[in-house]
Backbone bond lengths (Angstrom), bond angles and torsions (degrees), N, CA, C in turn:
res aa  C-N    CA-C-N  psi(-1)  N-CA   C-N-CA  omega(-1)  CA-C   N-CA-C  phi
1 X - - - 1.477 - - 1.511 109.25 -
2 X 1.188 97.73 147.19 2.073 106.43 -175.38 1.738 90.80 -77.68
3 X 1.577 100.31 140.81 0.911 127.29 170.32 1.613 127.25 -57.26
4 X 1.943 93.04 -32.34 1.567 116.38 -170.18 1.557 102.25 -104.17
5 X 1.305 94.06 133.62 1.827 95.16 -169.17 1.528 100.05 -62.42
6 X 1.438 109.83 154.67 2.086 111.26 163.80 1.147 102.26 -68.88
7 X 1.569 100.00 167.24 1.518 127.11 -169.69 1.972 105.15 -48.51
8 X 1.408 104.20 -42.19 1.012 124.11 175.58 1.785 124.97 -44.28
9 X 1.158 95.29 -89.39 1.554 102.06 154.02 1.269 124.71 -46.57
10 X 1.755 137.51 -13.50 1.361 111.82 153.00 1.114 121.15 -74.88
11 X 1.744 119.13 -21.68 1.138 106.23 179.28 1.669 143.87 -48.93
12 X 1.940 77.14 -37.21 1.420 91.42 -168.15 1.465 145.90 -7.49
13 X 1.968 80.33 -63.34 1.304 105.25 -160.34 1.834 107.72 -85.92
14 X 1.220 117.13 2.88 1.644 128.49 172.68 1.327 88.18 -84.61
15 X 1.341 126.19 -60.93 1.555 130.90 -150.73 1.296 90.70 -67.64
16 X 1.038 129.69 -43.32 1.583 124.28 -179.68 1.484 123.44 -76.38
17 X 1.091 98.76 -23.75 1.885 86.19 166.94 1.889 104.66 -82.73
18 X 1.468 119.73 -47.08 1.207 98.78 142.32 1.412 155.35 1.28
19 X 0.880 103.14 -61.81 1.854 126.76 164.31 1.376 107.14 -85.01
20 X 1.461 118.72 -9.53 1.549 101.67 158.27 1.762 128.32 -114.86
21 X 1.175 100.37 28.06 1.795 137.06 177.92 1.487 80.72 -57.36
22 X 1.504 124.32 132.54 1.509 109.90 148.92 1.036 128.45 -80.73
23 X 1.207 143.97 -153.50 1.503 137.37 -147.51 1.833 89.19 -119.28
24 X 1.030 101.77 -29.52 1.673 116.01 165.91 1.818 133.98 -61.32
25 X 1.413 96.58 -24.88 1.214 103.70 -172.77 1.553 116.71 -44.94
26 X 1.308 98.68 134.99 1.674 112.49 -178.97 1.372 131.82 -96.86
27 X 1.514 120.03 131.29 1.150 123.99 -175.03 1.606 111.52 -112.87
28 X 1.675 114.13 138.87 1.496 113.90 -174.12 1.335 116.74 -53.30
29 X 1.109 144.23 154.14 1.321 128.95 145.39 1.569 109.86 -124.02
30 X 1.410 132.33 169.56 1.664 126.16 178.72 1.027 126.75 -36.60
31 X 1.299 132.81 -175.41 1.361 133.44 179.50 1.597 117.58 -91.32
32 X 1.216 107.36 132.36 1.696 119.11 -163.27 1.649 122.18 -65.91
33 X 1.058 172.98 111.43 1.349 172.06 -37.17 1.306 95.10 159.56
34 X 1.670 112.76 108.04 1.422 125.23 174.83 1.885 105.39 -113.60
35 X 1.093 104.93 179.42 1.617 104.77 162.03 1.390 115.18 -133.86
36 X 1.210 105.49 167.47 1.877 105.33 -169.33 1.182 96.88 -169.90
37 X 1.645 102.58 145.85 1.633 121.92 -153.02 1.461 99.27 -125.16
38 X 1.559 103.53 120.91 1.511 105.35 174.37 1.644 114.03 -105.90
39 X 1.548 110.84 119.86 1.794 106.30 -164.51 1.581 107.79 -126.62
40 X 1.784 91.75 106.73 1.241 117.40 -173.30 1.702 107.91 -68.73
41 X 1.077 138.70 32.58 1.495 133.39 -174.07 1.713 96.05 -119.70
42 X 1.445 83.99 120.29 1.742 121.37 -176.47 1.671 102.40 -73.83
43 X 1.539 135.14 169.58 1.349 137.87 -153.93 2.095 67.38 -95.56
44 X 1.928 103.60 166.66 1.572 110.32 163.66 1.068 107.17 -64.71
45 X 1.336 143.60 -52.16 1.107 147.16 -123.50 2.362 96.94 -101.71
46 X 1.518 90.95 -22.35 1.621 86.66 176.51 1.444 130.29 -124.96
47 X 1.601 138.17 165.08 1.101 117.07 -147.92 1.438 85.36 -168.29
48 X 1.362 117.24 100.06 1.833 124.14 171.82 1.769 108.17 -118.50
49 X 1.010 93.28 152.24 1.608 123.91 168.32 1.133 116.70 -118.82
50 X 1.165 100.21 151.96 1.472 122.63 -165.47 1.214 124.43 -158.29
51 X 1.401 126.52 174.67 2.070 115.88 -170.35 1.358 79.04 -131.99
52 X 1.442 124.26 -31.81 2.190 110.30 -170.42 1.577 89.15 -148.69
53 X 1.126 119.97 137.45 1.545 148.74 158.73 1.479 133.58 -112.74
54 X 0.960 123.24 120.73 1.657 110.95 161.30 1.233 116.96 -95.98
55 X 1.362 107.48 141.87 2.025 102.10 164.57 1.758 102.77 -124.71
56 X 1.322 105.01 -176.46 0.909 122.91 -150.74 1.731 90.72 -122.77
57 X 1.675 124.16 127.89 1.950 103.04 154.40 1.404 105.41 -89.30
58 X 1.331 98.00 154.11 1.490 111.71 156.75 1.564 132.05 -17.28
59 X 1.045 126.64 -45.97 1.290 129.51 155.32 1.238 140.05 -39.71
60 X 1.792 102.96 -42.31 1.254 130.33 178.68 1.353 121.92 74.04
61 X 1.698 101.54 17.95 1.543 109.14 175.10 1.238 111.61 -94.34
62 X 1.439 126.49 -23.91 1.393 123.53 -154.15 1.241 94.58 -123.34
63 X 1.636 105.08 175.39 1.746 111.23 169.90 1.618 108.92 -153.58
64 X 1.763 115.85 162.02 1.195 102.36 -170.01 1.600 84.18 -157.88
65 X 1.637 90.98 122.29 1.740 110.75 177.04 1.823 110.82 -87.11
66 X 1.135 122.67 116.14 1.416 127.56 170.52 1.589 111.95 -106.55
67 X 1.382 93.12 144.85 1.842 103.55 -162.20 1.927 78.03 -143.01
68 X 1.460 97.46 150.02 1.880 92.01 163.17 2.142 93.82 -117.49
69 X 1.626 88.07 -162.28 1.511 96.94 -172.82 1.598 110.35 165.94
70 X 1.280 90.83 -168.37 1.715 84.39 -155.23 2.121 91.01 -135.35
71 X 0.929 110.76 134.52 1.698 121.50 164.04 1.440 121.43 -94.37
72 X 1.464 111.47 137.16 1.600 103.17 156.84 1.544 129.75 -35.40
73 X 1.138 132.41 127.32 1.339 120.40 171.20 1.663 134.51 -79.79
74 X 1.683 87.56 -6.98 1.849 114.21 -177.09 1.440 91.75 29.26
75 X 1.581 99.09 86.39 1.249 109.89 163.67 1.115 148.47 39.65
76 X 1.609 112.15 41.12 1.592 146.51 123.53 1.749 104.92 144.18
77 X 1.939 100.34 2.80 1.370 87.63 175.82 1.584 131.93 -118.24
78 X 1.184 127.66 -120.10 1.353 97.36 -143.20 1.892 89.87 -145.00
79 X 0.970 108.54 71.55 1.709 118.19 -164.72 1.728 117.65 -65.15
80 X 1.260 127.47 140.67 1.393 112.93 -169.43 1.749 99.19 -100.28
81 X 1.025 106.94 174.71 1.716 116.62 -178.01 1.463 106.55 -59.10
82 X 1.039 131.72 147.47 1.648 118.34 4.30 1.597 103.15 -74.49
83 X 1.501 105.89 131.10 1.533 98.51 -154.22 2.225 96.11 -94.86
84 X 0.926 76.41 155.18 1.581 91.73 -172.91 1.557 127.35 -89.61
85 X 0.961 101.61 144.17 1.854 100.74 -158.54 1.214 135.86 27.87
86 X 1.614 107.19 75.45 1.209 127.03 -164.90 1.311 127.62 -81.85
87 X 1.338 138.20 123.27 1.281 122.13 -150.85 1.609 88.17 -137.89
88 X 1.686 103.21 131.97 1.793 117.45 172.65 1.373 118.38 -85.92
89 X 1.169 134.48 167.06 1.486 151.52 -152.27 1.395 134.15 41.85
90 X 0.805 103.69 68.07 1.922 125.12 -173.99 1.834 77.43 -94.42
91 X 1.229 87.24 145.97 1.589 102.59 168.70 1.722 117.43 -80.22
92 X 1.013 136.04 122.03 1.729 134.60 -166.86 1.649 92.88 -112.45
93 X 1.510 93.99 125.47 1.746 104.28 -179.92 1.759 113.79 -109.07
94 X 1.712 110.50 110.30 1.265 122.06 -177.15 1.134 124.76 -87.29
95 X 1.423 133.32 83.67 1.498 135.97 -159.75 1.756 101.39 -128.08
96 X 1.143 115.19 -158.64 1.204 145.09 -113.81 1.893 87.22 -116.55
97 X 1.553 113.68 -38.55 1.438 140.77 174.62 1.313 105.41 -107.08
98 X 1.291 120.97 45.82 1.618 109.51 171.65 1.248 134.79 50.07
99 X 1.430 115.03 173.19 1.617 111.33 -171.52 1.383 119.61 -70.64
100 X 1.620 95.26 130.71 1.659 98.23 169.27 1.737 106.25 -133.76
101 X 1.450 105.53 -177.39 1.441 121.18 179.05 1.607 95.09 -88.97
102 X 1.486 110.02 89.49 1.787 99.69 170.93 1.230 117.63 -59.46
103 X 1.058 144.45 -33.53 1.649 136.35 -170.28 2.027 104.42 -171.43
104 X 1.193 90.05 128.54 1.747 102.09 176.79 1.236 90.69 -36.18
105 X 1.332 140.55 160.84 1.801 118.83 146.53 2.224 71.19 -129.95
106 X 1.088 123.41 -12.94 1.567 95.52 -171.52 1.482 94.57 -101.64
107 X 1.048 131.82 7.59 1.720 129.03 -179.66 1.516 90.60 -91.53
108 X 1.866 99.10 153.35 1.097 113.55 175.17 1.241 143.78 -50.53
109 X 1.379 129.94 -26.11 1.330 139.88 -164.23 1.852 85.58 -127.20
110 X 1.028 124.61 -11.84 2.131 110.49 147.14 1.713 84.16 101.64
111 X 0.964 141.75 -11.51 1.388 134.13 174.05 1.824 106.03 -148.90
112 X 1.678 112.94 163.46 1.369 134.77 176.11 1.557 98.65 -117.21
113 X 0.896 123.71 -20.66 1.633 141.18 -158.63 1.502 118.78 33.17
114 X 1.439 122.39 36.46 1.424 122.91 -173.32 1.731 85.23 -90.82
115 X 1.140 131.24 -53.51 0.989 117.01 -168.30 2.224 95.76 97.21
116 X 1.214 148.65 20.16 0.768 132.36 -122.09 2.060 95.01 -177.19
117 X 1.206 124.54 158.35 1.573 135.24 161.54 1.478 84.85 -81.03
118 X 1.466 124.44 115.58 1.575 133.17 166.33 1.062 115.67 -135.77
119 X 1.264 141.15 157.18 1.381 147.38 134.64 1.344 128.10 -62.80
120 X 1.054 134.98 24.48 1.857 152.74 -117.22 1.712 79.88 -120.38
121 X 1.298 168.97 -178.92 1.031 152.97 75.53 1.779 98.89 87.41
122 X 1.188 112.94 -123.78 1.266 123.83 -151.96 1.959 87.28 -70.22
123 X 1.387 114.33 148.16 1.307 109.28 152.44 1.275 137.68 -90.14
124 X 1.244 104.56 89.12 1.615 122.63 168.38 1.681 124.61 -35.42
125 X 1.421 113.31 128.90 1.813 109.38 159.96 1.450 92.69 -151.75
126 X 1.883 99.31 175.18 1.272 100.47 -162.42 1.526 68.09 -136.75
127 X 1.890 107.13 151.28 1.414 119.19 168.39 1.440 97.64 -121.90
128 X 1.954 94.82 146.53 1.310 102.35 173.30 1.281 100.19 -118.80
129 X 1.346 129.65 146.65 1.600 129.27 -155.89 1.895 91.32 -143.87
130 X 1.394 104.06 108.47 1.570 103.86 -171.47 1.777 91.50 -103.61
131 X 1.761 87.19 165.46 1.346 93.10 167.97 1.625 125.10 -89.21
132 X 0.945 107.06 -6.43 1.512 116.04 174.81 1.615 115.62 -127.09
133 X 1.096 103.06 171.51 1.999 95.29 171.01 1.277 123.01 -92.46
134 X 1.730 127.56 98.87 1.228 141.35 -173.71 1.258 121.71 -63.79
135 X 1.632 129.00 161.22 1.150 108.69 150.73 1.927 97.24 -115.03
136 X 1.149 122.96 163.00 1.485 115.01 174.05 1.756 107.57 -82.64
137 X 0.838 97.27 166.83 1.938 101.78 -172.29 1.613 103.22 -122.75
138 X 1.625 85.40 -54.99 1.604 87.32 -164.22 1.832 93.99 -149.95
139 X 1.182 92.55 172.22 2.336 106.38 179.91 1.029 91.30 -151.28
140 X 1.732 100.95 155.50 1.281 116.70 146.99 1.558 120.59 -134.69
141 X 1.242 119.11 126.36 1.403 128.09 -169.82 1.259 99.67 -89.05
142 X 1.496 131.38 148.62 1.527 131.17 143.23 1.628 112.85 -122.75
143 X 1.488 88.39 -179.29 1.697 93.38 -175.34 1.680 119.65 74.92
144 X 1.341 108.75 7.39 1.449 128.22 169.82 1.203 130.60 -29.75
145 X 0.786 147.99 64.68 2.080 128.52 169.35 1.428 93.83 -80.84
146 X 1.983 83.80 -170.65 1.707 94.60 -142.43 1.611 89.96 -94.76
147 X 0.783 136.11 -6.83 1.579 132.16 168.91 1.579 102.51 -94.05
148 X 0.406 150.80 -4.93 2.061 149.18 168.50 1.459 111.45 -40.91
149 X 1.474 140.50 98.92 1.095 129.53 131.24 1.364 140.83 -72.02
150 X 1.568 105.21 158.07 1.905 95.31 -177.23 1.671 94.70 -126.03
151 X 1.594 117.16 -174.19 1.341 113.78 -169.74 1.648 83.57 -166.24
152 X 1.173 118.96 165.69 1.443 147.39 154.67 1.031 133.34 -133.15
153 X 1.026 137.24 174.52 1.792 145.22 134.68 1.345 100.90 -129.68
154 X 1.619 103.78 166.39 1.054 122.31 176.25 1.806 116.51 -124.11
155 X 1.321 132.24 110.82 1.300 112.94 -164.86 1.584 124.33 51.92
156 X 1.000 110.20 34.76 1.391 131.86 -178.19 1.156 127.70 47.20
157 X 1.940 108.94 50.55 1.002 132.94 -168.80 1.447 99.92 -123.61
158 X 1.800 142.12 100.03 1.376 112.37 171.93 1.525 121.26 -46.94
159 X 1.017 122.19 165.23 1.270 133.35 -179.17 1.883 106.35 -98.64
160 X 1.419 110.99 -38.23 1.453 110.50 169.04 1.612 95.36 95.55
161 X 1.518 135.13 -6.55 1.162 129.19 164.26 1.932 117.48 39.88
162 X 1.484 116.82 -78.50 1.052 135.39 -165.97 1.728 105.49 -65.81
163 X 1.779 115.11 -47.39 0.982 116.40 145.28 1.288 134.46 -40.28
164 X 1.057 119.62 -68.66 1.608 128.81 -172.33 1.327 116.69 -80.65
165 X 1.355 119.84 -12.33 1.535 115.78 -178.87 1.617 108.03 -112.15
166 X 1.311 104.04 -1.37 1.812 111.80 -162.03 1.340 101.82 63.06
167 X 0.988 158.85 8.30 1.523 140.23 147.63 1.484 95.11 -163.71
168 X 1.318 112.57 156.24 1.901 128.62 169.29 1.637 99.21 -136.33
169 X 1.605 101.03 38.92 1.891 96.31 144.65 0.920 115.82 -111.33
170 X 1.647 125.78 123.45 1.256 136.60 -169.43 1.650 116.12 -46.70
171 X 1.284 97.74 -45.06 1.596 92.23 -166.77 2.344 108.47 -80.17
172 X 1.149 97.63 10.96 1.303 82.57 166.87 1.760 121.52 -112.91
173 X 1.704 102.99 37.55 1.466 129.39 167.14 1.327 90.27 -100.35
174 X 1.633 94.52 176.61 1.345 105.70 -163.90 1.490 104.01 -107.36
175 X 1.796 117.65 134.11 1.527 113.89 -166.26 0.968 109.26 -58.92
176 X 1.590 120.75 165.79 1.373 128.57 -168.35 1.581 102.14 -66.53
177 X 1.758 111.04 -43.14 1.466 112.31 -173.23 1.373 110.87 -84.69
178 X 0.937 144.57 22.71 1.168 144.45 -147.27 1.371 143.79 45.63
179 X 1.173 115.29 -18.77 1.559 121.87 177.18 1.675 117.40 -78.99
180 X 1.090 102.68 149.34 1.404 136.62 -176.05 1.886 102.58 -34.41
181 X 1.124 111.89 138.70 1.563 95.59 158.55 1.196 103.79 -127.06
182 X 1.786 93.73 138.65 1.322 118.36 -157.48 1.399 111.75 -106.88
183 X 2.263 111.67 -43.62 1.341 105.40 -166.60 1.764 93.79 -128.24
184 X 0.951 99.32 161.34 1.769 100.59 169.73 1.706 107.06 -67.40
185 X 1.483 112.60 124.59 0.829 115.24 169.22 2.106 115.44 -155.31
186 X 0.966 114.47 130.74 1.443 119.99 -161.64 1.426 123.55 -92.81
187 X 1.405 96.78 22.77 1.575 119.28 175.84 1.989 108.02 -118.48
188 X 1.418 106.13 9.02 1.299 112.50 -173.33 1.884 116.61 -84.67
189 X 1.593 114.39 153.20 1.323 99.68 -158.60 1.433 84.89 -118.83
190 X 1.878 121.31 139.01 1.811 109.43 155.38 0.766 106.38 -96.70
191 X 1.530 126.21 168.93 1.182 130.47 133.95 1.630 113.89 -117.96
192 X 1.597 94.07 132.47 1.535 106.81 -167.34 1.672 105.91 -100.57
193 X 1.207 134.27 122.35 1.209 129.73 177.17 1.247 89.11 -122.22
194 X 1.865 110.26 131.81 1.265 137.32 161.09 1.092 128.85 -71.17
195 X 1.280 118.04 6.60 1.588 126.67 -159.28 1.569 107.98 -117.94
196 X 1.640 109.48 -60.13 1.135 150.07 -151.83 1.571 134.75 -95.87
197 X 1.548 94.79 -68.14 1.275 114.27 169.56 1.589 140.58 -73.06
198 X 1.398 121.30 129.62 1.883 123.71 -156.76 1.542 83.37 -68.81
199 X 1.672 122.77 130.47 1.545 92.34 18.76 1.312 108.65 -122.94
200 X 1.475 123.55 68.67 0.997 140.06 -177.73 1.672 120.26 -95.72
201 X 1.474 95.52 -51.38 1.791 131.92 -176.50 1.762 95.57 -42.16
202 X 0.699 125.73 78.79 1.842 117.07 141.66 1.640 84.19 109.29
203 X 1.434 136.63 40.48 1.135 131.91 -175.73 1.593 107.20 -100.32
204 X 1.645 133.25 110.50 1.500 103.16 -170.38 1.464 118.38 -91.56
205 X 0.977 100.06 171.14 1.294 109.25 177.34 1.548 118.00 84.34
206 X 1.324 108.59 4.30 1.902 115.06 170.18 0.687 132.92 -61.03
207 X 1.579 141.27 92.21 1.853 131.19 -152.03 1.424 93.59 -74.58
208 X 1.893 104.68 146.09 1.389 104.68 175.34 2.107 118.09 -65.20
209 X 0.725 114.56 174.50 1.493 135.67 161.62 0.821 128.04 -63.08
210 X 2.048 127.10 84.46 1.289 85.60 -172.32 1.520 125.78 -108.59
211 X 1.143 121.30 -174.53 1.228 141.22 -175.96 1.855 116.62 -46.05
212 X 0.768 139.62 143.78 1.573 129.37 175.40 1.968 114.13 -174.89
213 X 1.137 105.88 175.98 1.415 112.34 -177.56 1.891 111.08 -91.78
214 X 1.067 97.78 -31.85 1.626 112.21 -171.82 1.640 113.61 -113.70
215 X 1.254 116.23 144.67 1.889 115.08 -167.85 2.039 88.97 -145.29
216 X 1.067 110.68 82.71 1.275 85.09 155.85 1.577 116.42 -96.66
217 X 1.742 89.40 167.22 1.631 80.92 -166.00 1.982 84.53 -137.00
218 X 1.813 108.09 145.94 1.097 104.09 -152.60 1.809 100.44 -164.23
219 X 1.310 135.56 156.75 1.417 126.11 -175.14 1.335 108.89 -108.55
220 X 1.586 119.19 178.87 1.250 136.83 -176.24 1.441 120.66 -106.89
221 X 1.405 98.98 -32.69 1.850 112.02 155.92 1.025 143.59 -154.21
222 X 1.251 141.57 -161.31 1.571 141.14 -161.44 1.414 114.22 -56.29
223 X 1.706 92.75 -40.67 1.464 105.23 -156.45 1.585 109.68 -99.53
224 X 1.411 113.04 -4.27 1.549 122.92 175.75 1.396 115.66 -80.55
225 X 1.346 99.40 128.30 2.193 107.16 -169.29 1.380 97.11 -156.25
226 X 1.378 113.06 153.16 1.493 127.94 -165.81 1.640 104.57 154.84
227 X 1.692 96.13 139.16 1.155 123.28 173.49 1.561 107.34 -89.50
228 X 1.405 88.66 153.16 2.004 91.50 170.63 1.657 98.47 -119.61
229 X 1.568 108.50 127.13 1.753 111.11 -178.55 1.738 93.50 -111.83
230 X 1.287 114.40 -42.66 1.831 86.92 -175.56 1.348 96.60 -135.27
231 X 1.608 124.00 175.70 1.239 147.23 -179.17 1.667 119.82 -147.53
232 X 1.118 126.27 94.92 1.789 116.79 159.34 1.629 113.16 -89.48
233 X 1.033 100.70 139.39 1.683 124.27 -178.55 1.263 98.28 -127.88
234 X 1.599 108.65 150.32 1.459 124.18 174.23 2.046 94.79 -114.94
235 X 1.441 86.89 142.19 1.475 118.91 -163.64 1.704 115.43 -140.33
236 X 1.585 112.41 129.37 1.522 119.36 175.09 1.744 104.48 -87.25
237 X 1.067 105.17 115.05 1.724 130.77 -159.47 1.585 82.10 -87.53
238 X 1.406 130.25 93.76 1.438 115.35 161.11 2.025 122.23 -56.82
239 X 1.710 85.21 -9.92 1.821 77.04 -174.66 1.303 100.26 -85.18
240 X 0.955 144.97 -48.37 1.454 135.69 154.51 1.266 133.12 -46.24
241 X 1.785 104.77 102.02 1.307 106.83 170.74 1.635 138.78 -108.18
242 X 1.833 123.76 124.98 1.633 86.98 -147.77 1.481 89.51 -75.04
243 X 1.317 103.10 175.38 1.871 109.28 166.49 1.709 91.63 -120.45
244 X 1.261 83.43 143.57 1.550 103.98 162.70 1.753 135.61 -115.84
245 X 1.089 112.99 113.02 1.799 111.59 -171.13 1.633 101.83 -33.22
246 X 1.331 104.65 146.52 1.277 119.58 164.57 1.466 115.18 -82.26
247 X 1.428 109.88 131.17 1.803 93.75 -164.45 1.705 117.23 -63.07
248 X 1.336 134.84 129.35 1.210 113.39 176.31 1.602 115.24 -57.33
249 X 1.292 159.30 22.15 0.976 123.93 162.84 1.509 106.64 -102.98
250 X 1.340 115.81 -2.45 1.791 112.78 147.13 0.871 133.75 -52.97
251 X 1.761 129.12 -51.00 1.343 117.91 133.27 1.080 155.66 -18.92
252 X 1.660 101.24 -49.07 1.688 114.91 159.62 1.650 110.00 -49.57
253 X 1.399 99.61 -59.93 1.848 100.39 -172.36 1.514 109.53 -53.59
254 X 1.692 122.16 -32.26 1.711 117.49 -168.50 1.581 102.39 -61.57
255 X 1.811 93.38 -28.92 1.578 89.71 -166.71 1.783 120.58 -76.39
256 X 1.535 96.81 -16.35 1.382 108.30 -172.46 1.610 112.08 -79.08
257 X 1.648 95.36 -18.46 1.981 99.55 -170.57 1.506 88.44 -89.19
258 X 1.420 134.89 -14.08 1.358 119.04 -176.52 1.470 106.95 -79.13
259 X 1.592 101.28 -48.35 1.559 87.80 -172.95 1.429 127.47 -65.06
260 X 1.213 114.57 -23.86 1.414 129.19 177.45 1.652 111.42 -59.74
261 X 1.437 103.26 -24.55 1.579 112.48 -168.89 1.646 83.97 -99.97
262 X 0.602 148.66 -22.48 1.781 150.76 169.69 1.449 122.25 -63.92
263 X 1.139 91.29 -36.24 1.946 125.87 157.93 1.079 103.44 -51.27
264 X 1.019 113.29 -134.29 1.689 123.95 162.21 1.599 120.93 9.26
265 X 1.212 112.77 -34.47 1.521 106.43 -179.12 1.623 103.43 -97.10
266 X 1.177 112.82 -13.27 1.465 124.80 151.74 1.573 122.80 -30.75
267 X 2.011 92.39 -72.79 1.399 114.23 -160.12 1.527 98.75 -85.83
């Protein structure tokens, strides 16, 4: 007799731990899609500037660097992304009402004085620079009146807002507190949900949102101004992995190649 077991008999003992797989056993699948809320609202009592920031979302998985700046206006108007002659260090004001462009510092006369993301003079945008590739969920604008538009791109793609959302005037989202808006007033807060909110809800033909590394956010005219205080984005959480049961009748089959091999070393 051979010293070295047959092909058979080495198996065994694989096939048999095999057959003791539970009926549960788990298999990886990708990384799971969470959301996380980044909330730009400063304490009342304080009020910093800055040229580059990091924040932190809620989760504490992700991160998102904001810088502001100023675009060409190619000759007095109002260009969508990929925005054109882009210029860094605009001063970004962190208060109490969210992020704004505190003062031109690259416009000519060194201030816009809205205090505010405006079209006023110099053309203002604010970039959000994530660490992963987001999709947006939901915003909230403040400092609203009833003529206020907003705009984006995404990866230096406009998004077309007015297109894709059926309107990009702020105040026909739904207020942050819920009530009705009734009068123009420039202390007002939205909240815009991309998902959810009319006139979004059952609208056809709305291309989704997509996902990207870069969000600038930027106006359509003179008279459009608004702060941004919060942001949720949806995000693939690599630390979260789901598992999925292994179906039991895979199990059944490991158990059927053992016995068969149990067989055979029988005969």
């Amino acid at each position: 007799m051979s010293q070295y077991p047959s092909f058979s008999q080495a198996r065994l003992p694989i096939l048999a731990a095999a057959i003791l797989l539970p009926a549960s056993a788990l298999l990886a699948t990708p990384a799971q899609a969470v959301t996380g809320t980044f909330t730009f609202l400063n304490d009342p009592d304080e009020y910093e500037i800055f040229t580059s920031r990091n924040f932190i979302d809620s989760t504490g998985e992700i991160g998102v660097t904001v810088t502001g700046g100023i675009y060409d206006s190619q000759g007095g108007g109002y260009p969508n992304a990929p925005l054109p002659g882009v210029q860094f260090g605009d001063v970004v004001g962190f208060g109490d009402k969210g992020l704004s462009i505190d003062n031109s510092a690259l416009f000519s006369n060194g201030t816009d004085g809205s205090h505010q993301l405006d079209g006023n003079g110099a053309r203002d945008f604010m970039r959000f620079t994530f660490t992963v590739p987001v999709t947006l969920v939901n915003l909230t604008l403040t400092y609203i009146g009833d003529d206020d538009n907003f705009d984006f791109g995404i990866d230096g793609v406009d998004v077309a807002v007015n297109a894709t959302l059926g309107t990009d005037l702020a105040s026909s989202f739904t207020q942050a507190d819920n009530t009705p808006f009734d009068v123009p007033n420039h202390s007002l807060d939205y909240f815009i949900d991309f998902e959810n909110s009319p006139p979004l809800a059952n609208t056809p033909g709305n291309p989704v949102i997509p996902p990207g590394f870069i969000f600038d956010f930027y106006t359509n005219a003179h008279d459009d101004d608004y702060k941004i205080a919060s942001m949720t984005v949806s995000f693939e959480d690599p630390n979260i992995i789901t598992q999925v049961p292994l179906p039991g009748t895979a199990v059944l089959l490991l158990g059927a190649i053992g016995a068969l091999a149990a067989r055979r070393r029988l005969a």
